[in-house]
N, C-alpha and C positions, 0 to 999 in steps of 0.2 A: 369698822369706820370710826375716825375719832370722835366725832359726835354722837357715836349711835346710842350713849347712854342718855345724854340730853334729849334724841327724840324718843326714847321709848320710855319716858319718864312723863314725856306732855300726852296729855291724854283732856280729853271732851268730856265734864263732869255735867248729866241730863238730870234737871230736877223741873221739868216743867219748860222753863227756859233754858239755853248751855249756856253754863259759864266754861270758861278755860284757865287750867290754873295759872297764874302770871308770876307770879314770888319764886324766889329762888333761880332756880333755871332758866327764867327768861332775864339775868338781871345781866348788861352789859361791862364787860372788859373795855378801858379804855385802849387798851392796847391791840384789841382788834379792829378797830377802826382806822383805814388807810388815812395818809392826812390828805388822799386827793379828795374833797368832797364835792359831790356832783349839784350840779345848778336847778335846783328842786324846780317840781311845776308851778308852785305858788310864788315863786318868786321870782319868775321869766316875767321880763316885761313887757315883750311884746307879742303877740298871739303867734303862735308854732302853725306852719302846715302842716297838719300831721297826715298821713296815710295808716287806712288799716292794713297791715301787712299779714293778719293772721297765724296761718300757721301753713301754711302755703309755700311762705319763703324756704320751708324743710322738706315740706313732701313733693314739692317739686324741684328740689334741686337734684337733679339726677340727668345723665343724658337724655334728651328731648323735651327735658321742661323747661318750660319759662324762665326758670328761678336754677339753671343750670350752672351758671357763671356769675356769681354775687357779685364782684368789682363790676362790674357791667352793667347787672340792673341798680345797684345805688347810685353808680355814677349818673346814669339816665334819671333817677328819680329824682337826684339832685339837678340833674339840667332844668327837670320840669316844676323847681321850684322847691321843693319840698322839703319841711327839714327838722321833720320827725318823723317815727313810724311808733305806729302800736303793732305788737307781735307778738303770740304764744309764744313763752319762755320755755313751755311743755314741760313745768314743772315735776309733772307727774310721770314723766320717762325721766327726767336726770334725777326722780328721790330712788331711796333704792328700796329694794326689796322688803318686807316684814323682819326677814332673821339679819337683814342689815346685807345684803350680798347687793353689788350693784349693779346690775344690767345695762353695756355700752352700746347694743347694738337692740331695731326691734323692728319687726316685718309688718309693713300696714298694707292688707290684703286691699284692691277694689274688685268688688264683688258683683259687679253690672257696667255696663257700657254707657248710661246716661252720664251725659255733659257732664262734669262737675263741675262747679259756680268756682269754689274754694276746697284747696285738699290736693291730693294725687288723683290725675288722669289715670293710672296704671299702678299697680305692685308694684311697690318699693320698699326697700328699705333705707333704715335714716338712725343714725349718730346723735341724737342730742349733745351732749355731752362735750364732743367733738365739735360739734357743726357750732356750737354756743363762743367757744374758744377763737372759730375763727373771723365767725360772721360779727359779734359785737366789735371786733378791733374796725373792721373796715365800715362800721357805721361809723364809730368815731372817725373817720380817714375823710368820708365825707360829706364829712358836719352834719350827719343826722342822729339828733338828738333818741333816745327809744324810751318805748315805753313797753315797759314790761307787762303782758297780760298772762290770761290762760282760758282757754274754754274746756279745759280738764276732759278734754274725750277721747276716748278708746282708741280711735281710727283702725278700727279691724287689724289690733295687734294681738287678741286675745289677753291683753292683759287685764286685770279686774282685782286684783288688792288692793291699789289705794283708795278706786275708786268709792268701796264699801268699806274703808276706814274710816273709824269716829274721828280719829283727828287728822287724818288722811289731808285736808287742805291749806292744814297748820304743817305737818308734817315736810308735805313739799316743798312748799315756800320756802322752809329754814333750810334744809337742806339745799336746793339750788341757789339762794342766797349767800350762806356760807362757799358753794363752790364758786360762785364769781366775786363775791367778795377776796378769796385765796386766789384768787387769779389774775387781781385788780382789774376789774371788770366792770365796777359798778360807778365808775366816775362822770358815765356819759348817761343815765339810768335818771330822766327825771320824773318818774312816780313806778310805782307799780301796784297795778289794776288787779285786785286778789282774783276774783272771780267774773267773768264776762257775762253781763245780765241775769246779775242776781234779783231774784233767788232763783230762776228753774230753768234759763236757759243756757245752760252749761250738761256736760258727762259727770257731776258730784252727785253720782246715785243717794250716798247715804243720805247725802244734805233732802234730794227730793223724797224720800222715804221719811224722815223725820218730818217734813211738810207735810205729807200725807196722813200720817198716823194725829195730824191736829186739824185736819179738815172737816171732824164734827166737835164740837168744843165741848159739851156733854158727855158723848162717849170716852172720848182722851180723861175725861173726870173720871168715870167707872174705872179704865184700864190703867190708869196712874192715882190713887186716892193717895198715897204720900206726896205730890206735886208740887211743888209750891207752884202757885197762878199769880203771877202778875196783874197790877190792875189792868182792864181790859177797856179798851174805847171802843162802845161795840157800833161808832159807826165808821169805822176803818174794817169794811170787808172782814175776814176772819180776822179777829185782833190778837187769834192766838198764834197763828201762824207766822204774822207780823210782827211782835213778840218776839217769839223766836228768831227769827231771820235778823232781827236786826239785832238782839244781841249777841246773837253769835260771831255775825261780823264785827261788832265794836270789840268782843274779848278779842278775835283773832288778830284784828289791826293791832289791840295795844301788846297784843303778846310778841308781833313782829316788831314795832317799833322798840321795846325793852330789848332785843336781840342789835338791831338796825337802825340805830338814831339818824344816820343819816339821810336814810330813805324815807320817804312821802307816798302812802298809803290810798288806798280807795276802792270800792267796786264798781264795776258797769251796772245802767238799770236799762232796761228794754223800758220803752213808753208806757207799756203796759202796765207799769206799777204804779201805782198813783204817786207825783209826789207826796203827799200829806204824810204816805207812810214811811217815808225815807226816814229814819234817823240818820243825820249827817254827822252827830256831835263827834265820832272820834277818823273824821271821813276829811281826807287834805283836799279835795276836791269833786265835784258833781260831776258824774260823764255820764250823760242824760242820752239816750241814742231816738231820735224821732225823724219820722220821713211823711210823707205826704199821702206815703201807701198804707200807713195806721189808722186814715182817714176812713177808711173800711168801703170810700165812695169810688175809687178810681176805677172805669172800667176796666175789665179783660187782666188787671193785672196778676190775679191770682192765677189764671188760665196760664199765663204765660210764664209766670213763675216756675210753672210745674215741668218745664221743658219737655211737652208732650210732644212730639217729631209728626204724629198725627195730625194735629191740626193744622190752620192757614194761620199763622202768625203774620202774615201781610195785613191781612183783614182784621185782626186785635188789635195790632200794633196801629193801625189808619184809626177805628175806634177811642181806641184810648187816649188818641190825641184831640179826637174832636170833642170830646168830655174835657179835658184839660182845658181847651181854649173857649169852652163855653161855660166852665164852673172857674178860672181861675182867681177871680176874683177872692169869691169865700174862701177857694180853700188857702189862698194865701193867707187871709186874716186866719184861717185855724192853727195855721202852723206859726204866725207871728204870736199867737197866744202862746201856744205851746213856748215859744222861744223866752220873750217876755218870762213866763214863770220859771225856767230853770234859772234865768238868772238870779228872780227876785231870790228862789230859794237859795242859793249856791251865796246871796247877800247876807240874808238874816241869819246867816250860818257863817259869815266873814269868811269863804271860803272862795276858790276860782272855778270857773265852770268849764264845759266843752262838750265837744260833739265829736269822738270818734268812729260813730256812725251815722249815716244820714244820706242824703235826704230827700230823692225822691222814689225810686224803688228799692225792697229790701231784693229783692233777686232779680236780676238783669243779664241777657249774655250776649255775644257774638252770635249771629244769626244773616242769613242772606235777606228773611224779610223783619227782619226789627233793626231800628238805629239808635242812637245815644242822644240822640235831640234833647228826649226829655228831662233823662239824667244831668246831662250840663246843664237845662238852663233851671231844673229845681234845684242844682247849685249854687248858680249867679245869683238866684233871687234870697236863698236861706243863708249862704254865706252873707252876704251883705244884714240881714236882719240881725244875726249872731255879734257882727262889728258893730250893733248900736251898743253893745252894751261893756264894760270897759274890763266887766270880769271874765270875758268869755276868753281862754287864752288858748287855748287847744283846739283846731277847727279841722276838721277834714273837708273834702272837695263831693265824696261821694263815700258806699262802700265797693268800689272797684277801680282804685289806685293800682294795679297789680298785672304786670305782664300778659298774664294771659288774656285779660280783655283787651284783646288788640284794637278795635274799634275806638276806646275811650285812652287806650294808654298813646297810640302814636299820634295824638292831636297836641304837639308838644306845646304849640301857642296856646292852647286852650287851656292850658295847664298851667301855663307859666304867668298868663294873666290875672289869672283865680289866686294863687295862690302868690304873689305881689300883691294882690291885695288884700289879704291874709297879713301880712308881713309886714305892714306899713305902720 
C-alpha cells in the first residue's frame, strides 16, 4: 500500500503516560489537501438534527434489512427533518491488515436469536470499503451532513489485530482518512468522533488493557519503576488512568490533524465520565451523551433493556410510566443540570457542544406491550433544554433514529416537528 511505510513507522511510545510521535511523518503536503473543504462542526451556525446511525446503516443493508436500500432510508430521514447522521466509518475493517494486505470483504456471524437493538438481525456479510464509496455520495445528495464515528468492535468477524494494536486507533483513522480523502469524500464530513465513549465503551481492547494495568497506582509503580508519572490530582477517581486516557487522545487528535488540517477532531464520553476529568484542550467539540436512564432511579428500565421475552413487559412498561409522572419533576431538574454543565464546559474550553446520544432510555425496542411515549416526550423536554444554550450545535431526537424501530421511525410528524425545532 502506498502509505504503508508512513503507518508502520507511527507507533505508541508508553512511559507511564502514551505519547505518539507527531514530527516528521505526520507533517502535512499542501498538495494533499482537496480544495473542497468541508463545513466544519464549530463553524455550523445553526444546530444539525443529527441521527445516530451507527453502524447498523452496514450490517443491515442486505436483503430483508432495514438499511437494505440506502436512497430510500436517507430520503425518509430527510423528509423527517434530519440533517445529519453520526455513523461508524468501521475504520477498523477499511485499515488493513499488520503485513499491509487489505481485506475487502468480512463475515459478521449472529450468534443467538435475541432482538438486536443495533447491528445485524442475521449473518451477514458487508463491504466497507465499497459500501463507504457508495453510501457517503448519496448523503451528500441528501443534504445530510455526517459525522464520522467508530465504536471499534469485532462484530463476530473474527478479526482481532487491530483491535490489540498499540497504535491500532491511530492506525485506522489515517488509513480510512487517506481512502476518502483520495476519493474526495471528505467535503461533506463535519468532525470526526475518534473513539465512541471514551475511554471503555468501545471494541479498543488494547486501549482497555492499558486502563487496567493502572487501576492500582502503586502496583503500575512496582511493575513500571522507569515510568515517568505525571502530576497526579488524586481527587479525580484514578488520576493515573485519567492521565493516560486523556493523553493519549490529545497526542492522537494532533497526530491526525498534522496528516488532516481540514478535519475537526473529538471523542464521545458516556455520562459516566465525570466532566472534571475531560481534558478538552486539543478536543473541536464536547459530545457529552446523557439520558434520564443514568438517573439509576427510573423503574423497570434495566429489566426491559434486557429484552427478556419471559417477562410481562405490559406491566414494566405501565410502572415505568407511573414513576415518571410521579418523579418528573426532579428528574427533569437532574438532567437540566447535567445539560447546563456540558455547556458550561464545552464554554470555558471556547468549544461547541452536542448530544449524539440521549435522552431518555439507553435501550428501547418495538414490542406489542411497550410504546415510545416516553422516548418522545424525554425528547421534547431535553431537546428544548439543549436550545437554551447557543453552543449546543449538534442535537439528536433520541438513540433510535433508525428503520428498524418502526414504532419511533414511521411517526413522521413527530419527527419533523422536533427536529424544526432543532433547526430554527
Amino acid at each position: 500500500m502506498e502509505r504503508r511505510s508512513f503507518i508502520k513507522n507511527t507507533s505508541v511510545v508508553l512511559a507511564g503516560v502514551s505519547t505518539l510521535t507527531t514530527a516528521g511523518a505526520f507533517g502535512c503536503r499542501k498538495d494533499e489537501i482537496r480544495q473542497s473543504i468541508p463545513l466544519t462542526i464549530s463553524k455550523t451556525e445553526k444546530p444539525l438534527a443529527i441521527a445516530m446511525w451507527d453502524f447498523s446503516w452496514i450490517l443491515r443493508h442486505h436483503r430483508y434489512g432495514e438499511f437494505e436500500n440506502w436512497e430510500q432510508v436517507l430520503s425518509e430521514l430527510a423528509e423527517r427533518g434530519y440533517n445529519a447522521i453520526r455513523m461508524d466509518a468501521m475504520p477498523h475493517f477499511v485499515v488493513s491488515a499488520q503485513e499491509g494486505k487489505i481485506i475487502n470483504e468480512f463475515r459478521s456471524v449472529k450468534e443467538d436469536w435475541k432482538p438486536s437493538l443495533w447491528g445485524n438481525d442475521y449473518t451477514m456479510s458487508f463491504r466497507p470499503r465499497e459500501a463507504l464509496l457508495e453510501f457517503l455520495p448519496l448523503c451528500k445528495k441528501y443534504g445530510i451532513k455526517v459525522g464520522l464515528s467508530t465504536w471499534f468492535a469485532p462484530h463476530n468477524t473474527g478479526r482481532t489485530d487491530i483491535f490489540n494494536e498499540e497504535g491500532g486507533l491511530l492506525r485506522a483513522w489515517s488509513e480510512t482518512l487517506y481512502f476518502l480523502r483520495d476519493n474526495n469524500l471528505l467535503d461533506n464530513v463535519v468532525y470526526v468522533d475518534i473513539l465512541n465513549e471514551y475511554p471503555v465503551n468501545h471494541g479498543y481492547d488494547w486501549l482497555k488493557k492499558e486502563l487496567n494495568k493502572r487501576s492500582d497506582i502503586q502496583q503500575f509503580k512496582i511493575d513500571n519503576p522507569e515510568a515517568h508519572m505525571p502530576d497526579l490530582d488524586a481527587s479525580k477517581g484514578n488520576a493515573l488512568q485519567v492521565a493516560f486516557h486523556n493523553q493519549l487522545m490529545k497526542d492522537t487528535i494532533m497526530a491526525l490533524k498534522g496528516k488532516f488540517p481540514e478535519l475537526e477532531f473529538f471523542t464521545s464520553y458516556d455520562s459516566g465520565v465525570p466532566l472534571e476529568d475531560i481534558d478538552l484542550s486539543e478536543q473541536a467539540a464536547l459530545d457529552y451523551h446523557v439520558w434520564f436512564h443514568h438517573t439509576g432511579k427510573i423503574l423497570n428500565i434495566d429489566k426491559i433493556g434486557n429484552r427478556d421475552q419471559s417477562q410481562n413487559l405490559g406491566i414494566l412498561n405501565k410502572d415505568l410510566y407511573s414513576y415518571w409522572t410521579d418523579n418528573k419533576v426532579q428528574l427533569i431538574n437532574w438532567v437540566e443540570d447535567r445539560i447546563d454543565n456540558i455547556a458550561l464546559k464545552a464554554a470555558k474550553n471556547n468549544i461547541v457542544c452536542g448530544n449524539t446520544e440521549g435522552w431518555g432510555p439507553i435501550g428501547w425496542y418495538d414490542h406489542p406491550e411497550l410504546d415510545w411515549r416516553w422516548t418522545k416526550e424525554s425528547a421534547d423536554i431535553c431537546v428544548d433544554l439543549a436550545l437554551k444554550h447557543d453552543n449546543y450545535k449538534f442535537i439528536c431526537t433520541s438513540n433510535f433514529t433508525h428503520p428498524q424501530f418502526k414504532g419511533i421511525w414511521e411517526d413522521v410528524a413527530w419527527h419533523r416537528q422536533i427536529t424544526n425545532r432543532i433547526k430554527k
